[in-house]
Backbone as a printed PyTorch tensor [residue, N CA C, xyz], in Angstrom:
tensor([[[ -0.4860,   5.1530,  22.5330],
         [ -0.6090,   5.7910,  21.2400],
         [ -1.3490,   4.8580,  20.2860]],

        [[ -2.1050,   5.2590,  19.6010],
         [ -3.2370,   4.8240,  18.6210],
         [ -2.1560,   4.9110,  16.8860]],

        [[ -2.5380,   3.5560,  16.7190],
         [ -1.9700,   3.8700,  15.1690],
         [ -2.6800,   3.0920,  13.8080]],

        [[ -3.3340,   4.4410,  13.0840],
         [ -4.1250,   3.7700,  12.1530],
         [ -3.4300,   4.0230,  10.9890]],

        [[ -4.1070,   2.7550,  10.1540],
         [ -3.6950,   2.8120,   9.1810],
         [ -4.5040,   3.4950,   7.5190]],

        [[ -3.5970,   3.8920,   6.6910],
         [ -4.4040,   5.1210,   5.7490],
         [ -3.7710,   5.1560,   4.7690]],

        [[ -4.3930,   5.0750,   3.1220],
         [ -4.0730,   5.4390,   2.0590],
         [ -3.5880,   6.4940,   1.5880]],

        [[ -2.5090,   7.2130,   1.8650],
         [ -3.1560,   8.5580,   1.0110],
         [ -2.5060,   8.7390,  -0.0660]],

        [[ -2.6930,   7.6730,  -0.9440],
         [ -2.2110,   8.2820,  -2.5400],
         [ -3.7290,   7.8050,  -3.5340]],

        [[ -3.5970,   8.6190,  -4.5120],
         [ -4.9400,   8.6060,  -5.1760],
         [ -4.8230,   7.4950,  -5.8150]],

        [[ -5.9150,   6.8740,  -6.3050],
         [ -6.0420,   5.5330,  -6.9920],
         [ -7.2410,   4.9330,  -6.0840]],

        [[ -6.8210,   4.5790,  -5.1600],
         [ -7.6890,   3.2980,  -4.3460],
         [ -7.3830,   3.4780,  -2.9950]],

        [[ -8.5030,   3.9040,  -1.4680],
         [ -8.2110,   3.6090,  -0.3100],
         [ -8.1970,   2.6580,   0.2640]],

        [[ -7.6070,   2.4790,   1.2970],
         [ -6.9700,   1.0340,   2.2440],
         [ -8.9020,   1.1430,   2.7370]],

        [[ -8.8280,   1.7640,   3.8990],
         [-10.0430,   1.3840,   4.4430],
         [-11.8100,   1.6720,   3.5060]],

        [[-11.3340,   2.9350,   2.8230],
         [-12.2030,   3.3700,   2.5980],
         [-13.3390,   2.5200,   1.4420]],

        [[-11.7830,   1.5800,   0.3830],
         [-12.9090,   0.7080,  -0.4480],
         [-12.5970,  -0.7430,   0.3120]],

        [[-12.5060,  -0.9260,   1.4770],
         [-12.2050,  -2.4400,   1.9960],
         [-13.8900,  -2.7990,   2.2230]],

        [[-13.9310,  -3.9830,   1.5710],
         [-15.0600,  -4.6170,   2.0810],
         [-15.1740,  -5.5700,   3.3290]],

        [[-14.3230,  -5.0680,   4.6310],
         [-14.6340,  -5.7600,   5.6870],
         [-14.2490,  -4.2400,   6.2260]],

        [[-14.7740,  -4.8930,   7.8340],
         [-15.3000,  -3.2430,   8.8680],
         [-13.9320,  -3.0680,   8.5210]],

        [[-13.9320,  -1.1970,   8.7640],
         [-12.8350,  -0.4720,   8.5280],
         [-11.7310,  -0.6440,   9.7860]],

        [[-12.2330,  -0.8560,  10.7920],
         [-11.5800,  -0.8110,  12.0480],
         [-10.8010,  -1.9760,  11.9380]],

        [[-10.8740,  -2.8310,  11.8640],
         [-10.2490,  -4.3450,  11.8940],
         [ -9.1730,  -3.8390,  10.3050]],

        [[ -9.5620,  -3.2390,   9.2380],
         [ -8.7200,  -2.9100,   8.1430],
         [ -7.1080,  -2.0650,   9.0610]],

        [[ -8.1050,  -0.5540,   9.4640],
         [ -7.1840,   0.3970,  10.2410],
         [ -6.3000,   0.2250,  11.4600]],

        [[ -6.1650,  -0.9210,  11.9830],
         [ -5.0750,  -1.0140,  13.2070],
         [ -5.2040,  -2.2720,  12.8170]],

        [[ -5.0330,  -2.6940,  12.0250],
         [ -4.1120,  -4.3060,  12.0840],
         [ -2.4130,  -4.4050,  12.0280]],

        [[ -2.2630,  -4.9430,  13.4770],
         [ -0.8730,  -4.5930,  14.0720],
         [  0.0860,  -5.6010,  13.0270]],

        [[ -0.3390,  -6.4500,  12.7440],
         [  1.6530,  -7.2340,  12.0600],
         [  1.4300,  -6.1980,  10.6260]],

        [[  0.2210,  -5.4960,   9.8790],
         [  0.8420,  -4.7600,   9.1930],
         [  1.3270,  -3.4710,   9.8430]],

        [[  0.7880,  -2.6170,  10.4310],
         [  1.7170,  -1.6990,  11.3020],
         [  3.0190,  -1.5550,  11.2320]],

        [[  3.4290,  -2.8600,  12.4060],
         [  4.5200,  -3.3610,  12.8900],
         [  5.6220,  -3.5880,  11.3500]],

        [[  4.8740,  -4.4220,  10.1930],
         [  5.6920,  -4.1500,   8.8930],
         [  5.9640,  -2.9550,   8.6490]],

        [[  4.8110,  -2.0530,   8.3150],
         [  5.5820,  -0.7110,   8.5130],
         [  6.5660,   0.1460,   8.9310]],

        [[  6.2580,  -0.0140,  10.3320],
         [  6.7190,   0.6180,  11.0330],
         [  8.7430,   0.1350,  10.8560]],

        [[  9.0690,  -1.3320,  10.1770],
         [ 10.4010,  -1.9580,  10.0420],
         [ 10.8130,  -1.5580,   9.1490]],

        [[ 10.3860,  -0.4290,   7.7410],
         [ 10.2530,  -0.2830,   6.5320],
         [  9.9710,  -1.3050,   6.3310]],

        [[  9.5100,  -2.6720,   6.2660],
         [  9.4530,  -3.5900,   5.1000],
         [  8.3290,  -3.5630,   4.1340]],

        [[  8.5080,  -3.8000,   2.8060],
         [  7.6820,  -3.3560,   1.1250],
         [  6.9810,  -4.9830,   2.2270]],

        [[  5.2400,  -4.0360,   1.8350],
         [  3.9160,  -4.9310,   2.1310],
         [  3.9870,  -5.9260,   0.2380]],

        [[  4.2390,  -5.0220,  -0.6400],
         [  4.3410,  -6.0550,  -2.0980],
         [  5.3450,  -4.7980,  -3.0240]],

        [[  6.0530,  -6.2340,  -3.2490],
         [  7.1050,  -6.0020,  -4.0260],
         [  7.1240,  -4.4290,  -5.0520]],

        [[  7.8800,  -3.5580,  -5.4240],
         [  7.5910,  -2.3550,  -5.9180],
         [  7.3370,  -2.8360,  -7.3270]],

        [[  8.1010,  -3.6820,  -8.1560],
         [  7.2640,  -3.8870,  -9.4210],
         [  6.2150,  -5.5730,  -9.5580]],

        [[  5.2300,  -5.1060,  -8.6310],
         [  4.2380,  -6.1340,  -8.9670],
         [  3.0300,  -4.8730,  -8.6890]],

        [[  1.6580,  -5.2600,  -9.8030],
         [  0.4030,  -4.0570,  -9.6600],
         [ -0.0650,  -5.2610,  -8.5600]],

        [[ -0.9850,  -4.1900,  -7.5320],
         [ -1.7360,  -4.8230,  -6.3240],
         [ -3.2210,  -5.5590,  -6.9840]],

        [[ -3.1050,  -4.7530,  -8.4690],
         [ -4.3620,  -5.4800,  -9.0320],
         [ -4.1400,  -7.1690,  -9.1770]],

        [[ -3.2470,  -7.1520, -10.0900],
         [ -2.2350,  -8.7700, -10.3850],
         [ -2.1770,  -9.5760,  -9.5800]],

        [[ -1.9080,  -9.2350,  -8.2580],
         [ -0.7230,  -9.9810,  -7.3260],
         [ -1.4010, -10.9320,  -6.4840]],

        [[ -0.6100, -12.1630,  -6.6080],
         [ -1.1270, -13.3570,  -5.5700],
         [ -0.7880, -13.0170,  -4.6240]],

        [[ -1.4800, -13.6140,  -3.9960],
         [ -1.1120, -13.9760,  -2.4390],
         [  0.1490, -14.3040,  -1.8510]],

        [[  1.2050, -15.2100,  -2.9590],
         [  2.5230, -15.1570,  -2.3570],
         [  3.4010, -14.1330,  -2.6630]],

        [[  2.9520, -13.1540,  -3.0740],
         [  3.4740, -11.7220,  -3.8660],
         [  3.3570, -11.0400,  -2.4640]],

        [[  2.5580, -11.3950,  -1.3300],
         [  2.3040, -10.1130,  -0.6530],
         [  3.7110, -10.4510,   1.2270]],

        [[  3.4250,  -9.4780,   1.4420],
         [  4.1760,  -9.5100,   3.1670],
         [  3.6510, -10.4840,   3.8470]],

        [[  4.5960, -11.6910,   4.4510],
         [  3.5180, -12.3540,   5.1130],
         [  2.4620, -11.7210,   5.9910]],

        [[  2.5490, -10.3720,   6.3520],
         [  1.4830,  -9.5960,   7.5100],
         [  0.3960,  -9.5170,   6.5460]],

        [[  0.2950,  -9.4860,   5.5630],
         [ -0.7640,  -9.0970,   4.4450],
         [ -1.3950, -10.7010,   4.3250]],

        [[ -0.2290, -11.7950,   4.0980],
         [ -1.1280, -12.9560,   4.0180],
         [ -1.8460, -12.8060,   5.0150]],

        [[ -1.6120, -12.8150,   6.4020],
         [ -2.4570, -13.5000,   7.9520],
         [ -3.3810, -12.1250,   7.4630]],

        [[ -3.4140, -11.1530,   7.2080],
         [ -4.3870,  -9.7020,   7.0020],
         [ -5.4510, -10.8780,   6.3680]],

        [[ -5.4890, -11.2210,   4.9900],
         [ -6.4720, -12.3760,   4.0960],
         [ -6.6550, -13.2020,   4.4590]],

        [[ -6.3090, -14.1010,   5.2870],
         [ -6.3740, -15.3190,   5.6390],
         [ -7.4680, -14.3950,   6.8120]],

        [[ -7.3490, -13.9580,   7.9710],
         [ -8.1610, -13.2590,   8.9620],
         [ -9.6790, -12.9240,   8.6260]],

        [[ -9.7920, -11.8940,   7.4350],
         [-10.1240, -11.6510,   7.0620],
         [-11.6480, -12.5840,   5.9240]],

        [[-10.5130, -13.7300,   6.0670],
         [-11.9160, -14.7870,   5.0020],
         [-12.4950, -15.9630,   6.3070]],

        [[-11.1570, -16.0250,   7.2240],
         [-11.8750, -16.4880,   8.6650],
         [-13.2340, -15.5370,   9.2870]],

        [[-12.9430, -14.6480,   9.6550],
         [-14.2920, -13.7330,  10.3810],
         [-14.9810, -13.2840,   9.6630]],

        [[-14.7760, -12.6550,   8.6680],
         [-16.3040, -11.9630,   8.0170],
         [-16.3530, -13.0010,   6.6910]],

        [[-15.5360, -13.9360,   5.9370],
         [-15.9840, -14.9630,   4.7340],
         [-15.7830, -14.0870,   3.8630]],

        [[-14.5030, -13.2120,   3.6070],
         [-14.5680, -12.2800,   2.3040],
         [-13.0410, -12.1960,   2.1720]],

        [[-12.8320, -11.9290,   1.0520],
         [-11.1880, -12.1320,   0.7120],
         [-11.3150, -10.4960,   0.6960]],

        [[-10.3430,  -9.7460,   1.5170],
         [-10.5660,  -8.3300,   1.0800],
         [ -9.8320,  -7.6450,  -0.3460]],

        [[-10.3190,  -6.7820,  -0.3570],
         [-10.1270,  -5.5870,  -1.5180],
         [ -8.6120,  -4.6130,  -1.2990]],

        [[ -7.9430,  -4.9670,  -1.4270],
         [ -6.2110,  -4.3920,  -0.9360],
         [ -5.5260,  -3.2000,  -2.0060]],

        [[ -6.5660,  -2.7650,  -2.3500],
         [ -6.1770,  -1.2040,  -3.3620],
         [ -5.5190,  -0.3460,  -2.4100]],

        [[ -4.4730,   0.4910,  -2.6660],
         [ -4.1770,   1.1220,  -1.6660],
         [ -2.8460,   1.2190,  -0.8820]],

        [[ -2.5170,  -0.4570,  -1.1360],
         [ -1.4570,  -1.3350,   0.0840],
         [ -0.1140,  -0.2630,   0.2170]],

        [[ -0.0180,  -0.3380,  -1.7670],
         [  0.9980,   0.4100,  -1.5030],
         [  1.5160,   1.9860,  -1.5530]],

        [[  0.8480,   2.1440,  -0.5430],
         [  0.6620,   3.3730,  -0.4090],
         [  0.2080,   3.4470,   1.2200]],

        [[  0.3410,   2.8350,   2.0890],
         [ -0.3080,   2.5260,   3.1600],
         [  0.6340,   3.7070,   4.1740]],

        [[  0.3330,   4.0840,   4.9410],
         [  0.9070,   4.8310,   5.9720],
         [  0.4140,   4.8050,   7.2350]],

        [[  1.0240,   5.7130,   8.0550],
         [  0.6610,   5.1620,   9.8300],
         [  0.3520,   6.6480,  10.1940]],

        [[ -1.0000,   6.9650,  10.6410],
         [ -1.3900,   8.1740,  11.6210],
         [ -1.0940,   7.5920,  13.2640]],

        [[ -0.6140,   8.3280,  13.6710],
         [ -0.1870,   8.4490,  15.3430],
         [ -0.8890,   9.5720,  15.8040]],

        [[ -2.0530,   8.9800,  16.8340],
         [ -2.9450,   9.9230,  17.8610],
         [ -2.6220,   9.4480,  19.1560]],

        [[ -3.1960,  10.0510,  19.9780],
         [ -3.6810,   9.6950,  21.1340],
         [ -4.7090,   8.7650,  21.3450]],

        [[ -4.1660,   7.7220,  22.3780],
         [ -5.3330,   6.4710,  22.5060],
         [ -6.7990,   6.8770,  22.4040]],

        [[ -6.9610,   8.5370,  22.8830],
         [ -8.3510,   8.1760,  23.5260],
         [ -8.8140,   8.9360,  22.5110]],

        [[ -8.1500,   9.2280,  21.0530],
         [ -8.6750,   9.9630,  20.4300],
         [ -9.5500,   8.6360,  19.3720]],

        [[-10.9000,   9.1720,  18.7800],
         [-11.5840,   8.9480,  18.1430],
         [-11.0350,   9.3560,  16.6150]],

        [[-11.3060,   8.4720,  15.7220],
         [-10.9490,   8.9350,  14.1160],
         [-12.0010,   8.3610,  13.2370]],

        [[-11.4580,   9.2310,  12.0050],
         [-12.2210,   8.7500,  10.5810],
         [-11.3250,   8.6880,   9.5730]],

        [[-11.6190,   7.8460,   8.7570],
         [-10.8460,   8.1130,   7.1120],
         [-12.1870,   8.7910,   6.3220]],

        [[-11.4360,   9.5520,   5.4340],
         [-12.1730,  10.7920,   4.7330],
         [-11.3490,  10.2770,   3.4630]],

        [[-12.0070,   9.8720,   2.3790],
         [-11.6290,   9.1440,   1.5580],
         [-11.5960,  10.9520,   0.1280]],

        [[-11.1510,  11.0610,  -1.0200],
         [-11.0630,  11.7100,  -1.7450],
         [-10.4930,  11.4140,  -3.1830]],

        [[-10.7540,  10.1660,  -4.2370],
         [-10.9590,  10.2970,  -5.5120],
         [ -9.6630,   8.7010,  -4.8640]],

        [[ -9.7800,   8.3070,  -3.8210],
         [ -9.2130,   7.2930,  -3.0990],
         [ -7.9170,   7.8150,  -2.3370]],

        [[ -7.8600,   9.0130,  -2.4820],
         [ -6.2430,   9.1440,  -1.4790],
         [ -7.4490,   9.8130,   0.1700]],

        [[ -6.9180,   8.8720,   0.9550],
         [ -7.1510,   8.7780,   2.3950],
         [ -6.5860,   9.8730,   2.9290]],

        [[ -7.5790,  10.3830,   4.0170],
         [ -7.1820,  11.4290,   5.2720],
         [ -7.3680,  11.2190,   6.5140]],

        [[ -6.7050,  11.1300,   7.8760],
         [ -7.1040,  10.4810,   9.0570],
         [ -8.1030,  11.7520,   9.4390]],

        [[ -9.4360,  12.1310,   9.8820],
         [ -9.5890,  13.4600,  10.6910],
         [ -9.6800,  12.7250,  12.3160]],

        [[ -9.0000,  13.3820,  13.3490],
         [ -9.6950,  13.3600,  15.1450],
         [-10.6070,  14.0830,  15.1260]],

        [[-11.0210,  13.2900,  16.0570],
         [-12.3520,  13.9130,  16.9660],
         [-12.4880,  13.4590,  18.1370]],

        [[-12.9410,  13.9540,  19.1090],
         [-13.2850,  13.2820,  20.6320],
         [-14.7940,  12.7880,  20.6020]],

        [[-15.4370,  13.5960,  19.9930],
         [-17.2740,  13.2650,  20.4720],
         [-17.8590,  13.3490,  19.4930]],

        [[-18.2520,  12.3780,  18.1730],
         [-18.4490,  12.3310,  17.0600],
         [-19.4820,  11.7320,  16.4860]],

        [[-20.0260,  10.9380,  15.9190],
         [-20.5410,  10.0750,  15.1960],
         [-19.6950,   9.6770,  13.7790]],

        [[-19.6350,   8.4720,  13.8830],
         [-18.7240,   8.3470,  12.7900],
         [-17.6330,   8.0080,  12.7430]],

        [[-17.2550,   8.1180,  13.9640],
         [-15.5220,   8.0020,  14.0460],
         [-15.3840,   6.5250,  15.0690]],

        [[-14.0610,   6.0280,  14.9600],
         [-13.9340,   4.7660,  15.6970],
         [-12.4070,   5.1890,  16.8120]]])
């Protein structure tokens, strides 16, 4: 089972305004795996605009820290809280379909566009 990850509350998308590839944004497993434990990625009263780095889940630190290792960019984390988990099928292909920033997973098998 395939599990990506997706904004969907309006304001700001996870993948859609991340300035590193979306794919490496959308299945990054220790946030998942936070998810998936309930545990809060950042605290409910801190804004994601504000918030340091020790404000966040440690899965969110290694997410930034990763993130300024391989591509040299601190990412853009609008979204976080609000993050959710689509469950497909491995062999299914996806997209985020972004909308005024609240995220939509669409499948597809044979696409362009989709990862």
């Amino acid at each position: 089972m395939r599990k990506i990850l997706y904004s969907p509350g309006y304001g700001a998308g996870w993948s859609s305004w991340m300035n590193v590839p979306a794919y490496f944004a959308c299945t990054y497993q220790p946030i998942i795996d936070a998810l998936e434990n309930n545990e809060l990625l950042l605290p409910g009263n801190v804004d994601e605009d504000y918030a340091q780095i020790t404000d966040y889940h440690p899965s969110v630190q290694s997410f930034i820290k990763e993130c300024q290792e391989k591509y040299n960019k601190t990412p853009y984390l609008g979204g976080i809280k609000n993050l959710s988990i689509h469950y497909c099928d491995d062999n299914t292909l996806v997209s985020i379909k972004c909308f005024d920033g609240s995220e939509s997973v669409k499948e597809n098998m044979n696409r362009e566009g989709f990862f």
